[in-house]
MARRO-579182 format. One record per residue (C-alpha): residue in one letter; x, y, z. Coordinates in nm, 3 decimals. Layout:
BEGIN
@lumba->a&px->X&py->Y&pz->Z
...
end
This chain:
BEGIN
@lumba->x&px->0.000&py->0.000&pz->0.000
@lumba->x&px->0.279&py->0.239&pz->0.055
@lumba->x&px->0.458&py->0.147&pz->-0.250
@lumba->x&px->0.096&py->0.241&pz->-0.454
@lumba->x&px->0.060&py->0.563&pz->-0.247
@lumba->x&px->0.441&py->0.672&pz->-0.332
@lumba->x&px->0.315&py->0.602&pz->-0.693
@lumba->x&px->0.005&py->0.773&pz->-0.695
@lumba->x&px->0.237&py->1.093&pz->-0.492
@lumba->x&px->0.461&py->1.145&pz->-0.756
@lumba->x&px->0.221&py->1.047&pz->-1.053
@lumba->x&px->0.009&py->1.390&pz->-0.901
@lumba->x&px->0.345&py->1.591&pz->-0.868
@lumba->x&px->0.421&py->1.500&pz->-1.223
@lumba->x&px->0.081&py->1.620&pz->-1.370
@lumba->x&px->0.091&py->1.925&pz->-1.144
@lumba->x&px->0.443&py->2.037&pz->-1.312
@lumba->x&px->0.308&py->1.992&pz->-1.637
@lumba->x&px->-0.001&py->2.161&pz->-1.563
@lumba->x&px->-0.244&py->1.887&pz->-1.614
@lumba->x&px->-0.298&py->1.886&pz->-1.229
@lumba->x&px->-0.440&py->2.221&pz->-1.024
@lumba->x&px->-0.353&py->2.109&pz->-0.667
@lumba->x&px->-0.170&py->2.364&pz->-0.432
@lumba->x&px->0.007&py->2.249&pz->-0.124
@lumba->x&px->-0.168&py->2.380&pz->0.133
@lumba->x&px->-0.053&py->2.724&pz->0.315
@lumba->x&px->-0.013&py->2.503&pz->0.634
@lumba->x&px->0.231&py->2.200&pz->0.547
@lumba->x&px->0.455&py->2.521&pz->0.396
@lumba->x&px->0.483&py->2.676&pz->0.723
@lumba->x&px->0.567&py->2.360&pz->0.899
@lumba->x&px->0.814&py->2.261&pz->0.695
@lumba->x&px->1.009&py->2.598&pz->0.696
@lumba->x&px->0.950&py->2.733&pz->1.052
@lumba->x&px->0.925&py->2.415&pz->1.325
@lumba->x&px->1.197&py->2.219&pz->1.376
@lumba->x&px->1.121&py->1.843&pz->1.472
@lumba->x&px->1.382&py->1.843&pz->1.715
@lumba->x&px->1.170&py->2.114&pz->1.921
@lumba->x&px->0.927&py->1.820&pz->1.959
@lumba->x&px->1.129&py->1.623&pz->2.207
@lumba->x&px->1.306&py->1.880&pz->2.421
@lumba->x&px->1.620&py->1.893&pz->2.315
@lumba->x&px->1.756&py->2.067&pz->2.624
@lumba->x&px->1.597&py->1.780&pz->2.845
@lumba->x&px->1.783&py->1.488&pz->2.598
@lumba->x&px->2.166&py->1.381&pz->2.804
@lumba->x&px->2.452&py->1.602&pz->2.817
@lumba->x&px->2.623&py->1.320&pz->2.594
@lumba->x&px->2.388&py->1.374&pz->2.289
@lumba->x&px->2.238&py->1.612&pz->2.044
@lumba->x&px->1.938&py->1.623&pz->1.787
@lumba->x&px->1.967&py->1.685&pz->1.427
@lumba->x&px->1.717&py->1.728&pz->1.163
@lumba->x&px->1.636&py->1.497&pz->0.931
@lumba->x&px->1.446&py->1.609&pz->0.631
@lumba->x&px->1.132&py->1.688&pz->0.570
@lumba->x&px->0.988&py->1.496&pz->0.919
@lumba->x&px->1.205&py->1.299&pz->1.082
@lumba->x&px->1.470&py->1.375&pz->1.350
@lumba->x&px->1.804&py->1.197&pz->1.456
@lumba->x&px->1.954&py->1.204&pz->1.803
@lumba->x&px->2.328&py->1.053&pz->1.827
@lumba->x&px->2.486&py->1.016&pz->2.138
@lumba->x&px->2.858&py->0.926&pz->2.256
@lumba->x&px->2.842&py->0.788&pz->2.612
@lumba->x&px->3.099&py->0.732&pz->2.806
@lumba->x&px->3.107&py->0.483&pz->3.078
@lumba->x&px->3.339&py->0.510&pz->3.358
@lumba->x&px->3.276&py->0.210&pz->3.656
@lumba->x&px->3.436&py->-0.054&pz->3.828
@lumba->x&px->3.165&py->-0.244&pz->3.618
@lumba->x&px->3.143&py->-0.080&pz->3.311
@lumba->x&px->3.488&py->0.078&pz->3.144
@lumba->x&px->3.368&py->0.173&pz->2.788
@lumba->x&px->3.232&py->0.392&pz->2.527
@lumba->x&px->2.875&py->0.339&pz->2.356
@lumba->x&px->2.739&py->0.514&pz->2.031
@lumba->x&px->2.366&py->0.565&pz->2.011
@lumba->x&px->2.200&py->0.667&pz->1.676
@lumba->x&px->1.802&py->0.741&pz->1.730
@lumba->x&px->1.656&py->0.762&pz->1.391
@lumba->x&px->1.298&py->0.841&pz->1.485
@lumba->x&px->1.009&py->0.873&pz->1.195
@lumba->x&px->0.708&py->1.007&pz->1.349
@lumba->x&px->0.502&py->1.111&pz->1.021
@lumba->x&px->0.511&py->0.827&pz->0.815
@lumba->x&px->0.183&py->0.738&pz->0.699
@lumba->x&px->0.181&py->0.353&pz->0.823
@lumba->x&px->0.260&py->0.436&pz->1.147
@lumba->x&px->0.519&py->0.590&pz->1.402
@lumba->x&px->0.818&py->0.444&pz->1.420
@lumba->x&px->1.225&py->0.398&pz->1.492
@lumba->x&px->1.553&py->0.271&pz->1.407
@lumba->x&px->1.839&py->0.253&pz->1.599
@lumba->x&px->2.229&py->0.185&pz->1.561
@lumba->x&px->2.451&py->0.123&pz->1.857
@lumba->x&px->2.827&py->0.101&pz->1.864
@lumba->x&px->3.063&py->-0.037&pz->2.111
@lumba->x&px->3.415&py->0.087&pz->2.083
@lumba->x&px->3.580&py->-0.190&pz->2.315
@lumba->x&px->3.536&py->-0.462&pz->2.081
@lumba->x&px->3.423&py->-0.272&pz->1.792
@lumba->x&px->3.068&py->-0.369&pz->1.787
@lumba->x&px->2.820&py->-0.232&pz->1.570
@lumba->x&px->2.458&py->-0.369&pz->1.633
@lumba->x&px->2.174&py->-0.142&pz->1.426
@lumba->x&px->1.786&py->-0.207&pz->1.473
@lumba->x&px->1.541&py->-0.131&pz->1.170
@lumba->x&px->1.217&py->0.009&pz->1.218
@lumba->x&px->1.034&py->-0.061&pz->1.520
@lumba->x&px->0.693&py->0.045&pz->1.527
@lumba->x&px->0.443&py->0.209&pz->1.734
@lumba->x&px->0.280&py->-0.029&pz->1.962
@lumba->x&px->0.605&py->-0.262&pz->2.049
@lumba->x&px->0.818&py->-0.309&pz->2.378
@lumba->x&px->1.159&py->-0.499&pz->2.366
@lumba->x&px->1.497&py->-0.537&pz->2.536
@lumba->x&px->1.727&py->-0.572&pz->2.235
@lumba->x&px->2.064&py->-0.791&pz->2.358
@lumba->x&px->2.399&py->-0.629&pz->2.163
@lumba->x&px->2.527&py->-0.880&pz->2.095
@lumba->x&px->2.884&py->-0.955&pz->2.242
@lumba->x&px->2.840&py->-0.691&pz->2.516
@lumba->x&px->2.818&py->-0.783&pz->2.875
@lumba->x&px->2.913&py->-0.689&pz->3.198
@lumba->x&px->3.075&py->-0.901&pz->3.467
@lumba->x&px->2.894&py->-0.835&pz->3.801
@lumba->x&px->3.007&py->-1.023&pz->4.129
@lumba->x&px->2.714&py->-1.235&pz->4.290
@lumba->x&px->2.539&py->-1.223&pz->3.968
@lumba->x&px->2.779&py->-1.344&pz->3.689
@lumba->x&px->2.749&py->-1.186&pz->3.258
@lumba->x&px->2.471&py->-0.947&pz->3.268
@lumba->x&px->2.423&py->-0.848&pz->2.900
@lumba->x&px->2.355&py->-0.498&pz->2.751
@lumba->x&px->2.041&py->-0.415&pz->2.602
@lumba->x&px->1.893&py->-0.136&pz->2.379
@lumba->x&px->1.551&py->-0.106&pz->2.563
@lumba->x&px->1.279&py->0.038&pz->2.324
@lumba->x&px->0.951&py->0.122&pz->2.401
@lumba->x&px->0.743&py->0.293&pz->2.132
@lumba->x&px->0.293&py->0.348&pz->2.140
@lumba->x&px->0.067&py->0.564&pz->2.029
@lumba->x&px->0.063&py->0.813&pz->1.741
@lumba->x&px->0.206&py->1.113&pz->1.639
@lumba->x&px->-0.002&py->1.312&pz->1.836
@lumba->x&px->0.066&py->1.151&pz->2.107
@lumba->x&px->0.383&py->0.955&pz->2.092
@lumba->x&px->0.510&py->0.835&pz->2.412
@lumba->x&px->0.903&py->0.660&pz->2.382
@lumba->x&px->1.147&py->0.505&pz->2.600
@lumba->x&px->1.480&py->0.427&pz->2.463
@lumba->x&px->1.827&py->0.396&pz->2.604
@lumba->x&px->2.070&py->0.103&pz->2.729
@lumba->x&px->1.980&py->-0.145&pz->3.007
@lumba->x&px->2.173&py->-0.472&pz->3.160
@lumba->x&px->1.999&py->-0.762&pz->3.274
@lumba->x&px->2.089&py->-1.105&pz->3.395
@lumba->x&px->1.874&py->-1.433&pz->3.386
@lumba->x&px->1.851&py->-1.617&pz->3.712
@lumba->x&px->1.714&py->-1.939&pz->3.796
@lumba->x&px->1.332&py->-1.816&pz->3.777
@lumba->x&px->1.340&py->-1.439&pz->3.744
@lumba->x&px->1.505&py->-1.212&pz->3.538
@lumba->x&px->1.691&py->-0.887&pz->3.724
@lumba->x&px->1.812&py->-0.591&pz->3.523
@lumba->x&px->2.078&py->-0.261&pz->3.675
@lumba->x&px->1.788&py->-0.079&pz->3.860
@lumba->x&px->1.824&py->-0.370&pz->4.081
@lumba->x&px->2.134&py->-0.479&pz->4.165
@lumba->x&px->2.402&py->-0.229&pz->4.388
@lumba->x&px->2.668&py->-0.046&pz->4.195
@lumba->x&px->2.526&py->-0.124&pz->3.851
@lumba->x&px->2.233&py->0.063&pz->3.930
@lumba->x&px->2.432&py->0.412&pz->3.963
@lumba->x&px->2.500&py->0.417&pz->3.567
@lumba->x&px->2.199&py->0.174&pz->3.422
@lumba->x&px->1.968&py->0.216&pz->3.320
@lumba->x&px->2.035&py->0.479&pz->3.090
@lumba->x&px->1.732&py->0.685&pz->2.869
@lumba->x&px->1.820&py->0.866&pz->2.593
@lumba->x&px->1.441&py->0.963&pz->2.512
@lumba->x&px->1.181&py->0.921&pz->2.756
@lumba->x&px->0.839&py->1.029&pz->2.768
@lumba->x&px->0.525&py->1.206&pz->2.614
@lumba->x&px->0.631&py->1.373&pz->2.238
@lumba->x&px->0.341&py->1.565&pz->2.034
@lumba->x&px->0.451&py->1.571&pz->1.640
@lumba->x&px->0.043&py->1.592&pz->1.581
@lumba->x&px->0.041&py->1.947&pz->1.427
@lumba->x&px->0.375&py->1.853&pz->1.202
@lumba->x&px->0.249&py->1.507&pz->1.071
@lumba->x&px->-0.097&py->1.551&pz->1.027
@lumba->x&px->-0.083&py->1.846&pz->0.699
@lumba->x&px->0.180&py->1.585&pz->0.569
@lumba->x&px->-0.028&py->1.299&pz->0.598
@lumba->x&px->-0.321&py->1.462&pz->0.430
@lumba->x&px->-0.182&py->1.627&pz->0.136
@lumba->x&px->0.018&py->1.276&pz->0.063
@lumba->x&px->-0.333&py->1.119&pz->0.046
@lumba->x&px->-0.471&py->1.391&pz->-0.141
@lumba->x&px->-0.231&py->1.418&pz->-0.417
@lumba->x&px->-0.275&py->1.050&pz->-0.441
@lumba->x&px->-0.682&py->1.132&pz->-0.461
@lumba->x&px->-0.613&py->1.381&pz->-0.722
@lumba->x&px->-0.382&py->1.152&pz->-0.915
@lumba->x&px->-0.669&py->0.905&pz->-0.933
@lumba->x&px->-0.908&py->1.151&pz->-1.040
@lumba->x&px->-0.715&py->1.321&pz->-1.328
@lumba->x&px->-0.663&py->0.974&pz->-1.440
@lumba->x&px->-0.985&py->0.932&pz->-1.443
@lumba->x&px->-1.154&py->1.224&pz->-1.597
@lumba->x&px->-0.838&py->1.210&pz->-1.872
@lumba->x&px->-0.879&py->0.827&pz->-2.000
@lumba->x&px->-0.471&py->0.815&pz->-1.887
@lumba->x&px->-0.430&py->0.458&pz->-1.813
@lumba->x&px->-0.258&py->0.365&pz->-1.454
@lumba->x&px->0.070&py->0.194&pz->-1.434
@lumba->x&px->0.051&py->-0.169&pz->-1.435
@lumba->x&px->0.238&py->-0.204&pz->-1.135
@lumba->x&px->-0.036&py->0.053&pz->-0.937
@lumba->x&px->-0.330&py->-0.208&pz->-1.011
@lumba->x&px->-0.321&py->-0.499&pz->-0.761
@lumba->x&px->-0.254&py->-0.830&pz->-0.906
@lumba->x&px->-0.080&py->-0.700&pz->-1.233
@lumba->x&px->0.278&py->-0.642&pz->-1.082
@lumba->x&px->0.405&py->-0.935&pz->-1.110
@lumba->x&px->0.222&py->-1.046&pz->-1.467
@lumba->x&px->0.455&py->-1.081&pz->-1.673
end
């Protein structure tokens, strides 16, 4: 359904530049894409001293960190790429890369959507705790709602599987003074960003079906279910 949307998007934009189309992009989803910056949406001066936001055209927003990690438990340096998409059409979501610069790990997550809650083990990455053995290193990701209302956890969390319980930092001594650690967390609003976006992408996609309508110009094959793969 995305795919046909995209096609149906850029079908419109094509008629409009050659005049065949008389849509206007609405006075609204201008302003917001010249004068509000997505990383205003998440409080940039609230995000850790370790990390910054950046822009990522036209509505998304990346926040890399470089943590250090200075412990008798934990002696190392960890890279945190937040690639967060809160407009797209399907549904909120985010990908995430994380580095390790002890043993040169590099451990990226694609796309986790709205709705989902997981601790991600990196894989190679542990921490040796006395009393409780290898507790590994997560990327803990929590991601619901919708643009309007997006709420998101995300960070780095240990945890260790016992016998018949699992126990993460926040619960054993010493660990729990530098895990877990939150990059993002909390209650984001991208609702008046997203939602001129999301309309106008459907209604150029409207207006592509109705030109070709009205015209006689025949659809691409590959925009008509069940003729993509015909040949």
């Amino acid at each position: 359904m995305r795919f046909l949307v995209a096609l149906l998007v850029v079908s419109a934009l094509a008629m409009r530049a050659e005049g065949r189309l008389n849509y206007k992009t609405p006075p609204l989803l201008q302003v917001h894409r010249t004068n509000v910056s997505m990383c205003e949406k998440i409080h940039p001066e609230d995000l850790p001293e370790e990390c910054f936001c950046r822009e990522k055209p036209p509505l998304g927003l990346v926040v890399e960190c470089l943590k250090v990690f200075n412990s008798t438990f934990f002696n190392d340096t960890i890279g945190m790429k937040i690639d967060l998409d809160p407009c797209n059409e399907e549904g909120s979501s985010v990908s995430i890369d994380v580095t390790e610069r002890n043993n040169n790990i590099d451990y990226p997550i694609e796309r986790i959507k709205a709705g989902e809650e997981e601790d991600f083990p990196i894989p190679g990455l542990a921490i040796i705790v006395p009393g409780f053995g290898h507790v590994g290193v997560d990327v803990a990701v929590y991601i619901s709602g919708n643009p309007s209302t997006l709420i998101l956890k995300i960070g780095l969390n240990a945890c260790a599987a016992l016998a018949q319980s699992t126990v993460c930092a926040s619960s054993i001594p010493g660990l729990n003074m530098i895990l877990p650690w939150y990059v993002l967390s909390g209650v984001y609003s991208f609702g008046d960003i997203c939602s001129p976006w999301i309309k106008t992408t459907s209604d150029l996609a409207v207006a592509a079906l109705s030109d070709q309508a009205s015209t006689g110009t025949p659809m691409p094959a590959q925009c008509i279910p069940g003729l993509q793969n015909s040949d």
